[in-house]
DSSP file (Angstrom, degrees, kcal/mol; ACC not computed):
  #  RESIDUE AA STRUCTURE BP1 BP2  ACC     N-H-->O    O-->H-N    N-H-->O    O-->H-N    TCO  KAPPA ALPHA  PHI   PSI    X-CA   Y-CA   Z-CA
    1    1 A X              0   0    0      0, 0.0    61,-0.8     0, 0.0     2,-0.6   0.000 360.0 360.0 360.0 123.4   -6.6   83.0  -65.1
    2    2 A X  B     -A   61   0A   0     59,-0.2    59,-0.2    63,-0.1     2,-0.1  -0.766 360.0-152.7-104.1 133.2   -7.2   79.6  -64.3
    3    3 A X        -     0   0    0     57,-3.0     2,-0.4    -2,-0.6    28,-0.0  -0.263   5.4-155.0 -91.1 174.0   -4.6   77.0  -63.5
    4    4 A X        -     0   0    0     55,-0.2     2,-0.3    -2,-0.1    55,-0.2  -0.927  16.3-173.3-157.4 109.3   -4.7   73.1  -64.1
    5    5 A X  E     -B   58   0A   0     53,-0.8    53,-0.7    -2,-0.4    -2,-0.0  -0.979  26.6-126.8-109.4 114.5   -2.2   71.1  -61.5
    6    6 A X  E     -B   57   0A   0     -2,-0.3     2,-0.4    51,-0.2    51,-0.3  -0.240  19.5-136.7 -47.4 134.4   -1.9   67.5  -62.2
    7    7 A X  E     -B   56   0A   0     49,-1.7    49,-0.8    38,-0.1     2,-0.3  -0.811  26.5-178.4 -97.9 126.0   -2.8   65.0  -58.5
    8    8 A X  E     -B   55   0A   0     -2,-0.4     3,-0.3    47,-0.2    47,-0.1  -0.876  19.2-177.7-148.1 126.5   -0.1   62.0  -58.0
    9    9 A X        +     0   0    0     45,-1.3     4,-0.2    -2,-0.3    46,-0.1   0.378  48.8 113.1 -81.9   2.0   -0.5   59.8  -55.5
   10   10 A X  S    S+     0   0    0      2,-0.1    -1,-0.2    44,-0.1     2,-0.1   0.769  77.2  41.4 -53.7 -36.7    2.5   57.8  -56.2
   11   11 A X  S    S-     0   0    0     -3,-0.3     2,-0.9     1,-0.1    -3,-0.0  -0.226 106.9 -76.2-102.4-169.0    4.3   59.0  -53.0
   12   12 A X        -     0   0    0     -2,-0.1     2,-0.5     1,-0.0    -1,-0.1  -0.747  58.1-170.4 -76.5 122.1    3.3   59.4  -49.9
   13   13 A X        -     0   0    0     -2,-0.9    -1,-0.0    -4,-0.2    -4,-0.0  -0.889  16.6-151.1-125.4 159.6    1.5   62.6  -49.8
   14   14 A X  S    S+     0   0    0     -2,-0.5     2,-0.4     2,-0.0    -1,-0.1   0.537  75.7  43.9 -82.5 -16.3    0.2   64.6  -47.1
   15   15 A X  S    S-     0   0    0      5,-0.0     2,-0.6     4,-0.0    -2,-0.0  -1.000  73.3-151.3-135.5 151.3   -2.7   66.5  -47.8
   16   16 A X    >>> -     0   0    0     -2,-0.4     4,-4.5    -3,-0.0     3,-1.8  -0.941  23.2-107.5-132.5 115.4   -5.7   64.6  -49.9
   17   17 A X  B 345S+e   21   0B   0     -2,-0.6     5,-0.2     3,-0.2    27,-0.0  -0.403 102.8   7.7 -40.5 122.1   -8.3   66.1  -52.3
   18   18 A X  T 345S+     0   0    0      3,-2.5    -1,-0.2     1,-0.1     4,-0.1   0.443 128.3  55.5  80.5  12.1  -11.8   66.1  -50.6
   19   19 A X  T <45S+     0   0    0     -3,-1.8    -2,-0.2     2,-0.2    -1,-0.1   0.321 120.5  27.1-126.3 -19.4  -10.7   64.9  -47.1
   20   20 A X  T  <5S+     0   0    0     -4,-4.5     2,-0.2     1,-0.4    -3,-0.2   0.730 135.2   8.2-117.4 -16.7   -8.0   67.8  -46.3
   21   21 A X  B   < -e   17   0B   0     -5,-1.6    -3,-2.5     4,-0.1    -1,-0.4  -0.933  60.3-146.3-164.8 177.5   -9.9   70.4  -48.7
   22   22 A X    >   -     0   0    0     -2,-0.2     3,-3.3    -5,-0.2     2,-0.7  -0.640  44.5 -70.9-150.2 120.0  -12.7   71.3  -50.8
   23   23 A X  T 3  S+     0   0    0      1,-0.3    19,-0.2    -2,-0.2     3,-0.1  -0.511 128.1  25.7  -9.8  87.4  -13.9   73.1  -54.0
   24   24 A X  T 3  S+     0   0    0     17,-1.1    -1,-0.3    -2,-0.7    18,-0.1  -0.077  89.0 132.4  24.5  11.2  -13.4   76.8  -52.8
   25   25 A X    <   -     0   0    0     -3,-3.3    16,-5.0    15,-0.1     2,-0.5  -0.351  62.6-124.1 -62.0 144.5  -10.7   75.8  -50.3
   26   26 A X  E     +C   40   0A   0     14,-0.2     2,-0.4    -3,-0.1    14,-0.2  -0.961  40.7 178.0 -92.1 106.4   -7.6   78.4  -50.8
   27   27 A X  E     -C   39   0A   0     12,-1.3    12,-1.9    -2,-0.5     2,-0.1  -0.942  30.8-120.9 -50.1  94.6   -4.4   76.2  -51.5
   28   28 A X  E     +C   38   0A   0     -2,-0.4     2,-0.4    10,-0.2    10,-0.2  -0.674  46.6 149.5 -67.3 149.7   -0.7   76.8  -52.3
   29   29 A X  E     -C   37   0A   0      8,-1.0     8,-1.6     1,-0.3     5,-0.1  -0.973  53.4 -60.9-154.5 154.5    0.5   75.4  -55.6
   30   30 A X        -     0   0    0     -2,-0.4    -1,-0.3     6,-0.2     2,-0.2   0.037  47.0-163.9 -10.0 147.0    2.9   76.1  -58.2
   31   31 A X    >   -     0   0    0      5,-0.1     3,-2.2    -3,-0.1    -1,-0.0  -0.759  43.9 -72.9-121.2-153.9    2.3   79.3  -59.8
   32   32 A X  T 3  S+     0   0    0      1,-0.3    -2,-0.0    -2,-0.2    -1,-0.0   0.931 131.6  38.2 -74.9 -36.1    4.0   80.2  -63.3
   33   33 A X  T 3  S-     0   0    0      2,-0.1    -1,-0.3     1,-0.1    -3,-0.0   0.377 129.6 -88.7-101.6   7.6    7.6   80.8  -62.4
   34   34 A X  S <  S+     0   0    0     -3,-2.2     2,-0.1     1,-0.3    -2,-0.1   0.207  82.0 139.6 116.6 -17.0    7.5   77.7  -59.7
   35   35 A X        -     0   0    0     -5,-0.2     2,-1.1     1,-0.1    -1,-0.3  -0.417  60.1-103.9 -80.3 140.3    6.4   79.8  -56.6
   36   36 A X        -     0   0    0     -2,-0.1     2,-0.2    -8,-0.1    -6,-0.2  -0.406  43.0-175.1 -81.7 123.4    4.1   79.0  -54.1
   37   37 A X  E     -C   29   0A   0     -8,-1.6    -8,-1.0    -2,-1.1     2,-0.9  -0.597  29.7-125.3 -84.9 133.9    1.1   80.6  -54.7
   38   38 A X  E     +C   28   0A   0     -2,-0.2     2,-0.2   -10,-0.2   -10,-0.2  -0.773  49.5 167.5 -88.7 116.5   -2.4   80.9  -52.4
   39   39 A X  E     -C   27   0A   0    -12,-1.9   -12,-1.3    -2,-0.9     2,-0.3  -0.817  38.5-113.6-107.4 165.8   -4.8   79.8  -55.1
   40   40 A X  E     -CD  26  61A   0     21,-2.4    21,-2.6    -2,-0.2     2,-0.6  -0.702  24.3-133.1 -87.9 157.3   -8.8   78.6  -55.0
   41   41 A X  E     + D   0  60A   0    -16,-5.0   -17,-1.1    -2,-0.3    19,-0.2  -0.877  35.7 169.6 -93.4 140.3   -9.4   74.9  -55.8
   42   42 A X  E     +     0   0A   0     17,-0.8     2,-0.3    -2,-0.6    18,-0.2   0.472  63.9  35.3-101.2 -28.7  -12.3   75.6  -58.4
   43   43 A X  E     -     0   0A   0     16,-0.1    16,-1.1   -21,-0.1     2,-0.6  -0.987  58.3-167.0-145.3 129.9  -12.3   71.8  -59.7
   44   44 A X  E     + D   0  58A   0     -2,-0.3     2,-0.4    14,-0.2    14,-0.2  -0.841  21.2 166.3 -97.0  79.1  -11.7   68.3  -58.0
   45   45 A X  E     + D   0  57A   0     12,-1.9    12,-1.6    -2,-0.6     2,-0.4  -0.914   6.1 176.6 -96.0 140.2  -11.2   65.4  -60.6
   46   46 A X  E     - D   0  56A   0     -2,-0.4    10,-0.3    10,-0.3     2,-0.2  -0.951   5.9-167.6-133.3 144.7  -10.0   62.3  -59.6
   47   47 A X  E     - D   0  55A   0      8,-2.9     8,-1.5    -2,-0.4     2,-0.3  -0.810  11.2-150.3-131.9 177.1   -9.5   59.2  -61.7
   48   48 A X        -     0   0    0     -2,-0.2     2,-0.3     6,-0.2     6,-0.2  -0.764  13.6-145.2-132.6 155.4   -8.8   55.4  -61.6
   49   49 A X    >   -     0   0    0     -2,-0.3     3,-0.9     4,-0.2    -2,-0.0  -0.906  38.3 -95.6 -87.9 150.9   -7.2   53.3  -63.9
   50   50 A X  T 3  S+     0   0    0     -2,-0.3     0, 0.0     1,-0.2     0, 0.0   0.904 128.7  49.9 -36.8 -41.3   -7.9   49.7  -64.7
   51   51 A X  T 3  S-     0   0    0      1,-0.2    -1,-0.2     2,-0.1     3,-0.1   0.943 115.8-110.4 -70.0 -38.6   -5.2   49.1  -62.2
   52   52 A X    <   +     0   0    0     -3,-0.9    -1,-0.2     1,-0.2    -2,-0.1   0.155  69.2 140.1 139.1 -18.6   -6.2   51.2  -59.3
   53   53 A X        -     0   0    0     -5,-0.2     2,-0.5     1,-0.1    -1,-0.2  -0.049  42.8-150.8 -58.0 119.9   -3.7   53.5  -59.6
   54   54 A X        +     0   0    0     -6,-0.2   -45,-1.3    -3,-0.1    -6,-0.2  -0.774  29.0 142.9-118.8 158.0   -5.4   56.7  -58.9
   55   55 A X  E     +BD   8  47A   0     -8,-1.5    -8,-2.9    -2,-0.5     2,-0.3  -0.637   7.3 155.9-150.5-178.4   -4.8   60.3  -60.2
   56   56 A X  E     -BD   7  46A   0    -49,-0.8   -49,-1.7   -10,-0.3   -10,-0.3  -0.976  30.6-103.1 166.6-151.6   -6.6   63.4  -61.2
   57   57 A X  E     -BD   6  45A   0    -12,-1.6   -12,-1.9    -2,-0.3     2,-0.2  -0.892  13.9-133.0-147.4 165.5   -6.2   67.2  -61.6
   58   58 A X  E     -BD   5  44A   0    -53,-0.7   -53,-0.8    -2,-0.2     2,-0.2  -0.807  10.5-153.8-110.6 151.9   -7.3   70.9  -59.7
   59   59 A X  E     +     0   0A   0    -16,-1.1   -17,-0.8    -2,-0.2   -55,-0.2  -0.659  30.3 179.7-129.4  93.3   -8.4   73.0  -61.7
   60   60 A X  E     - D   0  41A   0     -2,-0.2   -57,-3.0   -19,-0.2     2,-0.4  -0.217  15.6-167.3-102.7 165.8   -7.4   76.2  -59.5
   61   61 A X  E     -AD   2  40A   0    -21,-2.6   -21,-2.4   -59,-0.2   -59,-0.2  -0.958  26.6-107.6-155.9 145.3   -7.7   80.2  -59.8
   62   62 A X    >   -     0   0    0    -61,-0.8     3,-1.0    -2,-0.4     4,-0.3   0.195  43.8 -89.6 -79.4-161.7   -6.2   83.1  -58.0
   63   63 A X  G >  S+     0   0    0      1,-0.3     3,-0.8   -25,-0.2     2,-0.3   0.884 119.8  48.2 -88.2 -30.2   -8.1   85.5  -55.4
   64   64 A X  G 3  S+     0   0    0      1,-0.3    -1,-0.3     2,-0.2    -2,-0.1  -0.140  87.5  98.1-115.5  32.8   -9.6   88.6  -58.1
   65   65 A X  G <  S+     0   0    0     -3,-1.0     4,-0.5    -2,-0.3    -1,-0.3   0.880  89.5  35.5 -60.3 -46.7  -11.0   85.8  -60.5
   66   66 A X  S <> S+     0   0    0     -3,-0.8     4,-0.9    -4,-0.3    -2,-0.2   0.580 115.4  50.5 -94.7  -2.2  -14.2   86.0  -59.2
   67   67 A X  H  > S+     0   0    0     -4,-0.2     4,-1.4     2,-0.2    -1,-0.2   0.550 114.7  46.6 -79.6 -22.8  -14.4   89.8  -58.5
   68   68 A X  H  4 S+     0   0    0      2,-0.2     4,-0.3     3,-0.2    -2,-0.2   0.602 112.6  51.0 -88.6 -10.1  -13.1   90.6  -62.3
   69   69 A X  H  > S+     0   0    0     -4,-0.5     4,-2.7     2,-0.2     5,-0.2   0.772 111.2  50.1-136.0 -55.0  -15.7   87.9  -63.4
   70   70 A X  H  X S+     0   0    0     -4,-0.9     4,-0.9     2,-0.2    -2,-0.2   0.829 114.4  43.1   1.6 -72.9  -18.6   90.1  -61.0
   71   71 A X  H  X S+     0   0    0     -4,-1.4     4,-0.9     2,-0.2    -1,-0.2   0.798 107.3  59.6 -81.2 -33.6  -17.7   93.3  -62.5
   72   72 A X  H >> S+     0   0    0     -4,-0.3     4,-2.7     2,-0.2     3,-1.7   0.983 117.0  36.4 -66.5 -67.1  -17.6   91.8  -66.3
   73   73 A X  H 3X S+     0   0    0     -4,-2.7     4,-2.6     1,-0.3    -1,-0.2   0.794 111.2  59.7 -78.8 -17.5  -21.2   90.8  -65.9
   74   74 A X  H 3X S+     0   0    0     -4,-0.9     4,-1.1     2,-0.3    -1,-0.3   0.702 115.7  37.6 -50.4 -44.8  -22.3   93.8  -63.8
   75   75 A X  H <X S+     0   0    0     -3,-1.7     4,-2.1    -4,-0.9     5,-0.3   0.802 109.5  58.1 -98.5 -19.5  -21.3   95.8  -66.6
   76   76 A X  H  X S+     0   0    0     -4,-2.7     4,-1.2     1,-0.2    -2,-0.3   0.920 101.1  53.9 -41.6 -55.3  -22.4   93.6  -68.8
   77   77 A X  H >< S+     0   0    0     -4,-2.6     3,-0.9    -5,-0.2    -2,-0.2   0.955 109.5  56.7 -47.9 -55.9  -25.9   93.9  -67.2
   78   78 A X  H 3< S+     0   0    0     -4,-1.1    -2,-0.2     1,-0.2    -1,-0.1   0.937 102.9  49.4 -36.6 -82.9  -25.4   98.1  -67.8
   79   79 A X  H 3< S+     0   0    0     -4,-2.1     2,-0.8     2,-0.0    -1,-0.2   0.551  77.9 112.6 -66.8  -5.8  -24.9   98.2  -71.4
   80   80 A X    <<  -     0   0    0     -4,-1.2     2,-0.1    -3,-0.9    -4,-0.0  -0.633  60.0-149.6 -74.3 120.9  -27.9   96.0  -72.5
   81   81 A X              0   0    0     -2,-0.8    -2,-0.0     1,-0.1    -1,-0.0  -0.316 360.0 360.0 -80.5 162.6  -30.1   98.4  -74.3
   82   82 A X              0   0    0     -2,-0.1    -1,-0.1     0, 0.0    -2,-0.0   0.643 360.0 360.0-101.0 360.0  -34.1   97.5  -73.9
C-alpha cells in the first residue's frame, strides 16, 4: 500500500527531503491510526509557489511492497502460456 504525506516547511523542521534522505531511504511517518511507522520514501516532490513558499509530498510504502510486487510478476512470468 502506498502512502502520500504532505512536506511543510512552515516551521522549523529538522530533517529535509534530499539533504537528510533519499528515494529508498527508510523514514518514520504517520501510519493510518497516527503511529509512527518505518516506511520507504518511494517519491520526492517538492514545489514553489509564486511566493517562494515551498512545499511538496512523499509518496512512501511499507517494507513487503516490493517483495509482494516481486512475487506478483514472478508468477505472473509462470502462467504465460507460449
Amino acid at each position: 500500500m502506498q502512502r502520500t504525506r504532505e512536506l511543510s516547511f512552515a516551521h522549523n523542521t529538522r530533517w529535509l527531503p534530499l539533504r537528510d534522505y533519499l528515494p529508498g531511504d527508510r523514514i518514520y511517518a504517520p501510519g493510518e491510526a497516527g503511529e509512527r511507522v518505518k516506511l520507504r520514501v518511494r517519491q520526492i516532490t517538492l514545489t514553489r509557489t509564486i511566493g517562494g513558499v515551498v512545499g511538496g509530498n512523499l509518496v512512501l510504502d511499507d517494507r513487503l511492497a516490493d517483495q509482494e510486487l516481486r512475487l506478483r510478476r514472478r508468477i505472473a512470468g509462470m502462467s504465460i502460456r507460449p
